[in-house]
FILUM-504279 format. One record per residue (C-alpha): residue number from 1; residue in three letters; x, y, z. Coordinates in nm, 2 decimals. Layout:
BEGIN
site k=NUM	r=ALA	east=X	north=Y	up=Z;
...
***
This chain:
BEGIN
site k=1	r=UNK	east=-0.34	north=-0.02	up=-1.25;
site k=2	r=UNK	east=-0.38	north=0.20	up=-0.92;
site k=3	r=UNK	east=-0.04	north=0.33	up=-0.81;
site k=4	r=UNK	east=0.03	north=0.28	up=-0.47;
site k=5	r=UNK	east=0.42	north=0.44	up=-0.42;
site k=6	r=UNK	east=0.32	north=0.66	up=-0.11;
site k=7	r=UNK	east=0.07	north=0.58	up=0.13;
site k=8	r=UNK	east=0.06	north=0.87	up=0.43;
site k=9	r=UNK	east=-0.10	north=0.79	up=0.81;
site k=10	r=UNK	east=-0.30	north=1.07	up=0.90;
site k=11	r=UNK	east=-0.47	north=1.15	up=1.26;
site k=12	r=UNK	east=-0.85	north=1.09	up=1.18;
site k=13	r=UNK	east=-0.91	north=1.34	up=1.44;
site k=14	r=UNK	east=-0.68	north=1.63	up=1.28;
site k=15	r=UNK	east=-0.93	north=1.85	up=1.07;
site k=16	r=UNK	east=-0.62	north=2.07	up=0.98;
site k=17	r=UNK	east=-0.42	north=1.77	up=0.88;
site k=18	r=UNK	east=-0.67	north=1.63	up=0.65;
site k=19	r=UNK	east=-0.74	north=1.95	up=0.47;
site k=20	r=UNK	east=-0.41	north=1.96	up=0.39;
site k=21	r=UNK	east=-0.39	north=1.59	up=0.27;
site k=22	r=UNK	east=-0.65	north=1.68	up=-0.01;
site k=23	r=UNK	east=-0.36	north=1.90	up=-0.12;
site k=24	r=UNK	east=-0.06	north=1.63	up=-0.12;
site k=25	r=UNK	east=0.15	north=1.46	up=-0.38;
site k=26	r=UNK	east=0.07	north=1.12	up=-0.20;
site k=27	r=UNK	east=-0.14	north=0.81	up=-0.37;
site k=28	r=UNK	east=-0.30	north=0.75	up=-0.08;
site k=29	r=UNK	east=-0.46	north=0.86	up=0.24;
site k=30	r=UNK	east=-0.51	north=0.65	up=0.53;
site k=31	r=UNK	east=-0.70	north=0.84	up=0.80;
site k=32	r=UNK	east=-0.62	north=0.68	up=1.11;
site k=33	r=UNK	east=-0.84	north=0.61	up=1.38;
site k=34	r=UNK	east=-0.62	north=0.35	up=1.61;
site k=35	r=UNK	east=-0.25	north=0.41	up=1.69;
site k=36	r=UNK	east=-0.22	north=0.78	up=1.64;
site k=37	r=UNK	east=-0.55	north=0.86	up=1.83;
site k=38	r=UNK	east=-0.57	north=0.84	up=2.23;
site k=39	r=UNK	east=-0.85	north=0.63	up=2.38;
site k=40	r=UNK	east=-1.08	north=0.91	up=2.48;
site k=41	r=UNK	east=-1.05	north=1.08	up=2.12;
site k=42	r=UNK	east=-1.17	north=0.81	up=1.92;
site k=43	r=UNK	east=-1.50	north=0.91	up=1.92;
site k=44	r=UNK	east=-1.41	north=1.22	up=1.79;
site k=45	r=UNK	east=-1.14	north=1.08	up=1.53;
site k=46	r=UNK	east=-1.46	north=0.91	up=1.37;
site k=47	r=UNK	east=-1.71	north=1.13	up=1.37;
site k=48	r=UNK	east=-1.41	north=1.36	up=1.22;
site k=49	r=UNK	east=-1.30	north=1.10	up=0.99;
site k=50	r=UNK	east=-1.67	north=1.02	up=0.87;
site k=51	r=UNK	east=-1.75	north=1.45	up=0.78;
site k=52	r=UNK	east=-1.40	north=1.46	up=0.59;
site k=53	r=UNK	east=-1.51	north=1.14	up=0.39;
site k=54	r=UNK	east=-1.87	north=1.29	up=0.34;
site k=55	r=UNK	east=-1.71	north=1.58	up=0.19;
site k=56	r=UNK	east=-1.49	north=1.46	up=-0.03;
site k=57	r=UNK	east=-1.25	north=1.64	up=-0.22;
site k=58	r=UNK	east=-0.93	north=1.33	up=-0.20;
site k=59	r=UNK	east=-0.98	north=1.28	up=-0.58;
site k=60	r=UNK	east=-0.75	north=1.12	up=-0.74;
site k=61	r=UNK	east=-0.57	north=1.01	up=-0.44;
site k=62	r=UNK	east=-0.76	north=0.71	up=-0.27;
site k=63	r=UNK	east=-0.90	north=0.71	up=0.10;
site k=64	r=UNK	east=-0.90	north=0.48	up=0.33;
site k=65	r=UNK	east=-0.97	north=0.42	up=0.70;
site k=66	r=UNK	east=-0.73	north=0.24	up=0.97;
site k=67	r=UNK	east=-0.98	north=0.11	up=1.16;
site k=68	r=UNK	east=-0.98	north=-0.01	up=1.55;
site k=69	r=UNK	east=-0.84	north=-0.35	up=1.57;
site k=70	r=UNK	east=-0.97	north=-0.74	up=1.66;
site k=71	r=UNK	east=-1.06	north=-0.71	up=2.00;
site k=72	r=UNK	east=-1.11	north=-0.36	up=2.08;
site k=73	r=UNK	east=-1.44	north=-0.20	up=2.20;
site k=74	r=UNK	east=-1.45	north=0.07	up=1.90;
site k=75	r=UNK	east=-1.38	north=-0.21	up=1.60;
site k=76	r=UNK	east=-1.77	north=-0.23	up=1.58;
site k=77	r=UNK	east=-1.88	north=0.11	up=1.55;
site k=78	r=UNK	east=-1.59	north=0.22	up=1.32;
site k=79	r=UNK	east=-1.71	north=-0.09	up=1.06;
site k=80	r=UNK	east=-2.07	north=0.03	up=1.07;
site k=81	r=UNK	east=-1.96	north=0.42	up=1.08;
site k=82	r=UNK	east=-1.85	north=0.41	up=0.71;
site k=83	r=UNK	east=-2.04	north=0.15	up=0.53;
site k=84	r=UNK	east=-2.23	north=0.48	up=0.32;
site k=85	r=UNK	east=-1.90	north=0.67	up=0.23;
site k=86	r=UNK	east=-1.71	north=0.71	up=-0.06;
site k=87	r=UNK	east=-1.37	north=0.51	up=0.04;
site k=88	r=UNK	east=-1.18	north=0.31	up=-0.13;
site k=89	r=UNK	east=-1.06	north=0.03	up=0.17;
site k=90	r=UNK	east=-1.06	north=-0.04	up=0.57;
site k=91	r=UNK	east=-0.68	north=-0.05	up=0.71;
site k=92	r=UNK	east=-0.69	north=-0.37	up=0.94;
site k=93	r=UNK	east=-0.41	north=-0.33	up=1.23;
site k=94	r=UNK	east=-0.30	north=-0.67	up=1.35;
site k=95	r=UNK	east=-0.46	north=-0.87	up=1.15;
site k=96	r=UNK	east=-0.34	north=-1.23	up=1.24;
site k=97	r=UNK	east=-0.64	north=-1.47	up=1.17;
site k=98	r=UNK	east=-0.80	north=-1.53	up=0.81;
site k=99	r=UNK	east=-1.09	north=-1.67	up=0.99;
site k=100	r=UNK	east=-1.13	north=-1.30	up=1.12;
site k=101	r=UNK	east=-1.08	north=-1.12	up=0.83;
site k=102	r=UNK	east=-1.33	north=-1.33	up=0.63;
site k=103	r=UNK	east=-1.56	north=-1.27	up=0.89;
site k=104	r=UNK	east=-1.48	north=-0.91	up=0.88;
site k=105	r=UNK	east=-1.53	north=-0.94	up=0.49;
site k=106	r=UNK	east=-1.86	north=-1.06	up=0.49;
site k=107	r=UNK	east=-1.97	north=-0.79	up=0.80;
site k=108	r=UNK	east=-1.90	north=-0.55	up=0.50;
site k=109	r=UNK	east=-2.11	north=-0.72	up=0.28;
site k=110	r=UNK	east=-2.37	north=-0.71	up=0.53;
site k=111	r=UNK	east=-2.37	north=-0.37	up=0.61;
site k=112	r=UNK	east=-2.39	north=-0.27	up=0.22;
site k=113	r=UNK	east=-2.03	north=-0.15	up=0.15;
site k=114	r=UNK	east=-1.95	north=-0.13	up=-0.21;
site k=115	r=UNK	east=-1.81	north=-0.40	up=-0.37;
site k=116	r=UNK	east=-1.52	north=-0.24	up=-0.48;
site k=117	r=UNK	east=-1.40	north=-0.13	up=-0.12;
site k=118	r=UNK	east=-1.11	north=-0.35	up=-0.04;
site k=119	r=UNK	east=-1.00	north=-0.43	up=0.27;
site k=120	r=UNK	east=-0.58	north=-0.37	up=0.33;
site k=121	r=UNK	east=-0.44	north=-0.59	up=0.61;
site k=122	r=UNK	east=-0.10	north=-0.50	up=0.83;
site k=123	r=UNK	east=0.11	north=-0.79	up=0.89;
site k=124	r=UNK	east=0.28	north=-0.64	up=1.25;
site k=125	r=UNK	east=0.33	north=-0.93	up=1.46;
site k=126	r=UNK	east=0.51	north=-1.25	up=1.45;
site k=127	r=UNK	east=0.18	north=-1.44	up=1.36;
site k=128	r=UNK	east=0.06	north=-1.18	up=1.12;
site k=129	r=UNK	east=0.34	north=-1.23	up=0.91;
site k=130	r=UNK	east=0.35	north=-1.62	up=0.96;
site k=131	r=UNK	east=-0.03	north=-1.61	up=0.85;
site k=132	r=UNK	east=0.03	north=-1.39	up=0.57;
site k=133	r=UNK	east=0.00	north=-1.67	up=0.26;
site k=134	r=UNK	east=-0.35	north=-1.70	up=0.45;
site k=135	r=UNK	east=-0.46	north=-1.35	up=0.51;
site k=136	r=UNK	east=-0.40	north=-1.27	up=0.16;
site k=137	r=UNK	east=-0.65	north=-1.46	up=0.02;
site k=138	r=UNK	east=-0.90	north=-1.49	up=0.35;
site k=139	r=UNK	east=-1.17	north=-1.26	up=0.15;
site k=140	r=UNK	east=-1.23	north=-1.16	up=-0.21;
site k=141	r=UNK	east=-1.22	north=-0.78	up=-0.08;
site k=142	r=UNK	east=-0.87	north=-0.85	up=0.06;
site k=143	r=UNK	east=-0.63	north=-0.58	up=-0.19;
site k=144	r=UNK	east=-0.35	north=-0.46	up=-0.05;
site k=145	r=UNK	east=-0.10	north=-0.60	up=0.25;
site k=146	r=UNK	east=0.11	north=-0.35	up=0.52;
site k=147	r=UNK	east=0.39	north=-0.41	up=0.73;
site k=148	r=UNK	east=0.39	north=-0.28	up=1.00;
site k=149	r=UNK	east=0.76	north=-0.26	up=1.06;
site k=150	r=UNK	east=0.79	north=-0.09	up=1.39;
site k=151	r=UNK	east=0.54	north=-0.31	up=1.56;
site k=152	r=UNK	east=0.69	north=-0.62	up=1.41;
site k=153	r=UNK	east=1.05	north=-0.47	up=1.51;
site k=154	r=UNK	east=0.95	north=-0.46	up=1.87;
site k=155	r=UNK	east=0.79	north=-0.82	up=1.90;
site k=156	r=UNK	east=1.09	north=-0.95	up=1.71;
site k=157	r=UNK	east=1.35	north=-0.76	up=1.96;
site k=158	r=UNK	east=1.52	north=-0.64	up=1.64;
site k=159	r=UNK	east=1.77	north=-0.34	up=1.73;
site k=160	r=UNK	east=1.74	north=-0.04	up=1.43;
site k=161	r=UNK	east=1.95	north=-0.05	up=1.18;
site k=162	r=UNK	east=2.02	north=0.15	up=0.81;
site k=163	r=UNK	east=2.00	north=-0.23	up=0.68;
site k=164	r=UNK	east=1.67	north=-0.38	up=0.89;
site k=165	r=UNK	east=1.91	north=-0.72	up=0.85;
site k=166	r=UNK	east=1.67	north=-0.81	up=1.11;
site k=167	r=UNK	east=1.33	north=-0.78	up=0.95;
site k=168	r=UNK	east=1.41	north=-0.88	up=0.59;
site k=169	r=UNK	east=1.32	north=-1.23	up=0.63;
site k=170	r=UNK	east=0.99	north=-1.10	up=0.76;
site k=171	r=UNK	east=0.96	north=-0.86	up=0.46;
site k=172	r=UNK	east=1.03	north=-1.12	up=0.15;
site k=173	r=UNK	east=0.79	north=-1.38	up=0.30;
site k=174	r=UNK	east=0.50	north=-1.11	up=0.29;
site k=175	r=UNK	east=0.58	north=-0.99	up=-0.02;
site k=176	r=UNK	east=0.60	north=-1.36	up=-0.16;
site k=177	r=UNK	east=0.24	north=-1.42	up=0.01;
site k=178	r=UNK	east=0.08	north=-1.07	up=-0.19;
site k=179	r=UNK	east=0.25	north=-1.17	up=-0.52;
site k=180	r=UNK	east=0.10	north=-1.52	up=-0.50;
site k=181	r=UNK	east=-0.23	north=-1.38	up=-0.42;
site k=182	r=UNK	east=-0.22	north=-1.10	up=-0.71;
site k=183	r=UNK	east=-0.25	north=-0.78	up=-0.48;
site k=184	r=UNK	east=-0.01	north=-0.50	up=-0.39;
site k=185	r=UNK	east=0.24	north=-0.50	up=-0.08;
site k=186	r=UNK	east=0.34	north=-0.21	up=0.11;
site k=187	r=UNK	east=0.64	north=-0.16	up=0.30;
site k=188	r=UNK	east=0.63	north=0.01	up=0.67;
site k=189	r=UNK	east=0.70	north=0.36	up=0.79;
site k=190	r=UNK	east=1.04	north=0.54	up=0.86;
site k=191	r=UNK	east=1.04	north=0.71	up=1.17;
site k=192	r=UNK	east=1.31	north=0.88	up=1.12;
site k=193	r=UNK	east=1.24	north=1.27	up=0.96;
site k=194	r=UNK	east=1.58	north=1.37	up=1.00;
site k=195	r=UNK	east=1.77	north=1.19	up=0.79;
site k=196	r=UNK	east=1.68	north=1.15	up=0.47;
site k=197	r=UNK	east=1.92	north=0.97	up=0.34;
site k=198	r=UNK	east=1.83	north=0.70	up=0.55;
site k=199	r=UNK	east=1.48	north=0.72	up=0.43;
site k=200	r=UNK	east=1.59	north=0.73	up=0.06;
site k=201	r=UNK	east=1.79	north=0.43	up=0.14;
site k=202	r=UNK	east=1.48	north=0.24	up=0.33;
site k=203	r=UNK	east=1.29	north=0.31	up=0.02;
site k=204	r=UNK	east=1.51	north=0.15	up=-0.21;
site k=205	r=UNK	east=1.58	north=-0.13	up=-0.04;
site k=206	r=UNK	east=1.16	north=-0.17	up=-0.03;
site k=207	r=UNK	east=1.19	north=-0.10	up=-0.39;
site k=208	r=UNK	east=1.45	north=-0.39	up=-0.43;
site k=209	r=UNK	east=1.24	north=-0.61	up=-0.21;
site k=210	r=UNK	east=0.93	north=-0.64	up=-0.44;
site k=211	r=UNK	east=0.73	north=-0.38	up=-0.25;
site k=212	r=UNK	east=0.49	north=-0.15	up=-0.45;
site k=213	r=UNK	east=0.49	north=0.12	up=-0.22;
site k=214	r=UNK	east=0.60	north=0.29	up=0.15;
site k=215	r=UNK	east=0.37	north=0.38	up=0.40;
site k=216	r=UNK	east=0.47	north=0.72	up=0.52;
site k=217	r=UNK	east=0.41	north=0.93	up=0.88;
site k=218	r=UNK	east=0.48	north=1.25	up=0.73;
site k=219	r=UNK	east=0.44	north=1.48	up=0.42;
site k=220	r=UNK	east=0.84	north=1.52	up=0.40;
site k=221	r=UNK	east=0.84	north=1.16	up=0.30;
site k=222	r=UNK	east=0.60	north=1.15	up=-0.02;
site k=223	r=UNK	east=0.84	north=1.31	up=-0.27;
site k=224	r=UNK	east=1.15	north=1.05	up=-0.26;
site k=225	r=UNK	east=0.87	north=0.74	up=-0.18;
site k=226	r=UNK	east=0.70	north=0.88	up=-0.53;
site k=227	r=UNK	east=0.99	north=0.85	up=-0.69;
site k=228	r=UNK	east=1.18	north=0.55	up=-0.62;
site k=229	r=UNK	east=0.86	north=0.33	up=-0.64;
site k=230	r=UNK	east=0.79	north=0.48	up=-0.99;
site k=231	r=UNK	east=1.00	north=0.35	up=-1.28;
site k=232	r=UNK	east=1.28	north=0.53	up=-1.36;
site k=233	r=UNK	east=1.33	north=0.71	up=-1.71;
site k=234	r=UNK	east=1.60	north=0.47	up=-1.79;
site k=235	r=UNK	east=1.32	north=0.16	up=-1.73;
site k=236	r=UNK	east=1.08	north=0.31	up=-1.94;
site k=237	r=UNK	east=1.30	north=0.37	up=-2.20;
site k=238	r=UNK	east=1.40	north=0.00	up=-2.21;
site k=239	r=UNK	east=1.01	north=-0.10	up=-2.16;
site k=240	r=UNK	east=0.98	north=0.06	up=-2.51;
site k=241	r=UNK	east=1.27	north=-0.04	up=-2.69;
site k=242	r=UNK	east=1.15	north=-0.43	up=-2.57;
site k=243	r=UNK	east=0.79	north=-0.37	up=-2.67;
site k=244	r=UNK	east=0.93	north=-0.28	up=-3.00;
site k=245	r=UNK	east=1.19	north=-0.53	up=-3.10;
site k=246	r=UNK	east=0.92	north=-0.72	up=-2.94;
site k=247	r=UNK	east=0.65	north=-0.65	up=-3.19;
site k=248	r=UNK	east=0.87	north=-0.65	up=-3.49;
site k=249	r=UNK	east=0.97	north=-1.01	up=-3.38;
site k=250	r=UNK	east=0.63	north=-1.12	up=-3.42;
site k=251	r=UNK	east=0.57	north=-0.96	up=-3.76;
site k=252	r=UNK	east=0.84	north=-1.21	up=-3.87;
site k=253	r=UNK	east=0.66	north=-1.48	up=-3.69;
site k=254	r=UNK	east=0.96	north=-1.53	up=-3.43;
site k=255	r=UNK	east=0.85	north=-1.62	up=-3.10;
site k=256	r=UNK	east=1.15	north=-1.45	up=-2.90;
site k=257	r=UNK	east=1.42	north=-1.21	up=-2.98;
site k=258	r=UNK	east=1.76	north=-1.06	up=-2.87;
site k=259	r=UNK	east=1.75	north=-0.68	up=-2.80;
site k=260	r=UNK	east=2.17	north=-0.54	up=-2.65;
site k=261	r=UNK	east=2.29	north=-0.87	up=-2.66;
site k=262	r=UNK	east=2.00	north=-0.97	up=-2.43;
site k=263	r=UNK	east=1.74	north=-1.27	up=-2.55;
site k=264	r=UNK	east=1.42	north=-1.15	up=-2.49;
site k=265	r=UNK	east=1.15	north=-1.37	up=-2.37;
site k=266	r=UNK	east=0.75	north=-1.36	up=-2.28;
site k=267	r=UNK	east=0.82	north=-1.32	up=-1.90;
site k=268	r=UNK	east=1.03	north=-0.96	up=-2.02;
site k=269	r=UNK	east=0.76	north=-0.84	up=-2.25;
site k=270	r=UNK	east=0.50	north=-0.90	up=-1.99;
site k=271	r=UNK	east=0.76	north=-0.69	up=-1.72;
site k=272	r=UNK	east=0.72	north=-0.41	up=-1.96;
site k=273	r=UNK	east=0.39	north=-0.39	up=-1.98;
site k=274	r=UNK	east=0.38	north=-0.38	up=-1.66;
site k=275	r=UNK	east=0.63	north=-0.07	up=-1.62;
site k=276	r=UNK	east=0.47	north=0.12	up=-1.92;
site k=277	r=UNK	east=0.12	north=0.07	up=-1.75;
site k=278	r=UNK	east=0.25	north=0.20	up=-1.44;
site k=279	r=UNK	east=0.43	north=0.53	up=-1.57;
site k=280	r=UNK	east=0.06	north=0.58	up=-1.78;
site k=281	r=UNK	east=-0.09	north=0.56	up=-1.43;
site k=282	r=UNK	east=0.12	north=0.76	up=-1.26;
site k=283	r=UNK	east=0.09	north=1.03	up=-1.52;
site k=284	r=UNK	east=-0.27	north=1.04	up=-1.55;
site k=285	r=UNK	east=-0.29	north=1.07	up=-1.12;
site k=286	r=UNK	east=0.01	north=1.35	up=-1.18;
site k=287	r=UNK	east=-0.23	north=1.56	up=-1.47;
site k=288	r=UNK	east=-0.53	north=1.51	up=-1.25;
site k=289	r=UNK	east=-0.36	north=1.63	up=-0.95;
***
């Protein structure tokens, strides 16, 4: 299990920025090489983005690359630019058609990218989210879907709110689509770096949604995103008592059990596994970093 709680956007043409990201609490870096670089720096963002990756040094957090979308004159060139560095996935912006992303899939194969390098698709549009039962299973390398809530905001006229009572339709149906396709979910950035107890709220609520992570636009954000998406003390306590009563249960050749006045069942011994899995994870990333 690869924990995935914070997931930080980082200008692929900032050198300072991405020293500093080999330093961060954050699972993952995405160095970014469409929205937060201008036109006539993204020449420079890859070139910039390919030397950090060459270099190395993001151990144990995972790397990846958002990419220049469908359409656009640099999506070409930024596929072909990293096909012989250590990364773990491509960032697709947009991504609407499985027929795209499959093709885009088997470009990687093509151009000799690992196996193991996963492509992560953002559901921002109306049709992205609409195709997302598709796009999650358009290519085996397919591992991981984004929202990408302030773009989808916008094309869905939704006014901000604490709640995002506008979007949560939008959110539940991806995360229904990555859970029936077996790969992780992430929810969208918070804007707002201000108030952080609006972006302690925002992450709960993902939390609450199903999601497995936040993508974040700042390094303020990866403590509470870190936290809320890990399982909390109380949870792994009550992974273990269940694993326990669970395995005693067996020894006397029962097939279920009651544990607090609760009947325990397959489905909650497999949810603790689950939970005790990902605080090991978490751990070993922690003692590693």
């Amino acid at each position: 299990m690869t924990p995935r709680r914070s997931a930080l956007f980082m200008p692929g043409h900032n050198e300072r920025a991405i020293a500093k990201a080999k330093t961060l609490d954050c699972d993952v870096v995405i160095l970014d090489l469409e929205d937060a670089v201008a036109p006539d720096t993204k020449l420079r963002a890859r070139s910039t983005a390919q030397a950090a990756l060459a270099d190395g040094g993001f151990d144990p957090r995972e790397i990846a690359i958002r990419v220049n979308g469908f359409g656009t004159e640099w999506m070409a060139e930024d596929l072909t630019a990293f096909h012989q560095v250590a990364l773990d996935a491509l960032v697709v912006p947009k991504a609407e058609s499985a027929e795209d992303v499959f093709a885009l899939g088997e470009q990687m194969d093509a151009l000799g990218y690992r196996p193991d390098v996963e492509l992560w698709l953002m559901a921002e549009t109306p049709t992205g989210v609409l195709n997302a039962r598709a796009l999650c299973s358009a290519h085996p390398r397919v591992g991981a879907l984004l929202i990408g809530t302030s773009d989808l905001a916008k094309c869905l006229r939704v006014p901000p709110s604490i709640e995002r009572e506008g979007l949560i339709h939008a959110l539940s149906h991806c995360v229904l689509a990555a859970r029936e396709a077996n790969i992780d979910v992430l929810d969208g950035v918070c804007l707002d770096l201000d108030h952080r107890e609006l972006y302690q709220l925002q992450c709960e609520q993902g939390r609450s949604l199903g999601f497995d992570g936040k993508t974040l636009i700042h390094p303020s954000q990866i403590h509470i995103a870190n936290e809320v998406f890990a399982p909390s003390s109380e949870a792994i306590e009550r992974a273990r008592s269940i694993m326990d009563a669970w395995r005693k249960a067996l020894a006397s050749g029962e097939g279920l059990c009651v544990l607090d006045g609760q009947l325990i069942e397959n489905l909650h011994v497999e949810e603790a596994e689950r939970t005790l899995a990902l605080h090991q994870a978490i751990q070993v990333r922690t003692t590693d970093h």
